[in-house]
N, C-alpha and C positions, 0 to 999 in steps of 0.2 A: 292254539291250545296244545298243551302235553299230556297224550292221554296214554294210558301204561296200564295192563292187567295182565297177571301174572300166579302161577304156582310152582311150587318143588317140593318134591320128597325127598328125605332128608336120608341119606347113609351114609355112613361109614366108610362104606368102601362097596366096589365091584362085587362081592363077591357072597351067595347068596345066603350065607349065614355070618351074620357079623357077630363080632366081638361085643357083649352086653356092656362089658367096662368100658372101650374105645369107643363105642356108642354114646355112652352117657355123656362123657368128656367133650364129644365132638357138639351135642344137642347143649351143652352147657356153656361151651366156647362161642354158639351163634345166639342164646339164650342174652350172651353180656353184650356181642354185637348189635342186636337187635335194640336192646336197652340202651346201649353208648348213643345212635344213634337217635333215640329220639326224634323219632318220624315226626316231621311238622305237619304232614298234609297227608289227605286218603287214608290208604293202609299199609298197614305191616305189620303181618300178624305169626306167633310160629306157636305151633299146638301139636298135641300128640291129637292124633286120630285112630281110633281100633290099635293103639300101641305103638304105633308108627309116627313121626314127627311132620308135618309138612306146613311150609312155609306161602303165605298168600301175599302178593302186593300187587296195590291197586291203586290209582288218582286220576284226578282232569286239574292240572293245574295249568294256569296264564301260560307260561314257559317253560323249557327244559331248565333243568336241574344243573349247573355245571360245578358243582360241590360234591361233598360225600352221599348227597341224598338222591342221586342219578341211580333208577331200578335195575339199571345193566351193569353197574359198578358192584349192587346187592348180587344180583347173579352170579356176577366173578367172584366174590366173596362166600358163599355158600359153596362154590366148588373149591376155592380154596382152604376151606375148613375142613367139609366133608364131599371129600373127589367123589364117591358114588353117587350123588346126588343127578338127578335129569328134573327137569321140567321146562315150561315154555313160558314166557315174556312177550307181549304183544305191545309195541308202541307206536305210537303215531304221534308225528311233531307237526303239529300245521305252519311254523316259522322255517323250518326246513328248505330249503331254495329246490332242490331234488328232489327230494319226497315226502313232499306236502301232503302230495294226495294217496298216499298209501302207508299202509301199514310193518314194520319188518315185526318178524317173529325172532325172538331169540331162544335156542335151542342150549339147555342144560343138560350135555351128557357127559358120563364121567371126568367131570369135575371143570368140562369144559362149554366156554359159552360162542354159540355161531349166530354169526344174523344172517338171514335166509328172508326172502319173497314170500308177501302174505297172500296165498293163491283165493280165500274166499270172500275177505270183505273188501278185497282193494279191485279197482283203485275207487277211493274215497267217495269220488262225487265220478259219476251219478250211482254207483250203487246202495250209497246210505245219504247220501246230500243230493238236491238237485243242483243243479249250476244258478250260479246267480244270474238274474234276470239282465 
């Protein structure tokens, strides 16, 4: 299984007052991403909240994604529209030969994407699976 949950908040830029026009531009440029894409499976969803835009993706699908619809390829894409953006990516690939039984997080900060060691749910089995008999 390829299971993926995910958020980011959407800026502009670094910097703590942003441009309301380079704003809009930028929430309008991932608004057509989002829509080109045409999410097959889970979620992907990008909404303004209290004013503020932030982007959710989620799924358990069969396999990973090796096409445009891979959640960490979105990530990289969300910093490359709008570099202030951060938030985190949680994936786990059980076909993985490596790391089957754990989780990476990927890390969205200014406009870049890290994958980092999942310190609380991993590793997999036995903390959320028991081992198979």
């Amino acid at each position: 299984m390829y299971e993926y949950h995910g958020w980011a908040t959407i800026r502009e830029s670094t910097s703590f007052e942003e441009d309301e026009y380079q704003y809009g531009l930028v929430i309008q440029h991932l608004r057509e991403y989002v829509y080109e894409l045409n999410w097959p499976t889970g979620v992907l969803d990008l909404r303004a909240v209290n004013g503020d835009f932030q982007l959710w993706i989620a799924g358990l699908d069969n396999h990973k994604h090796v096409s445009k619809y891979d959640p960490i390829k979105v990530f990289r894409k969300v910093g490359e529209i709008a570099p202030g953006s951060y938030g985190i990516l949680y994936v786990r690939d059980s076909d993985d030969s490596e790391s089957f039984n754990q989780f990476k997080v990927y890390t969205l900060i200014r406009g870049k994407v890290m994958e980092n060691d999942d310190p609380f749910l991993s590793p997999f089995i036995p903390n959320i699976e028991d081992e198979k008999p």
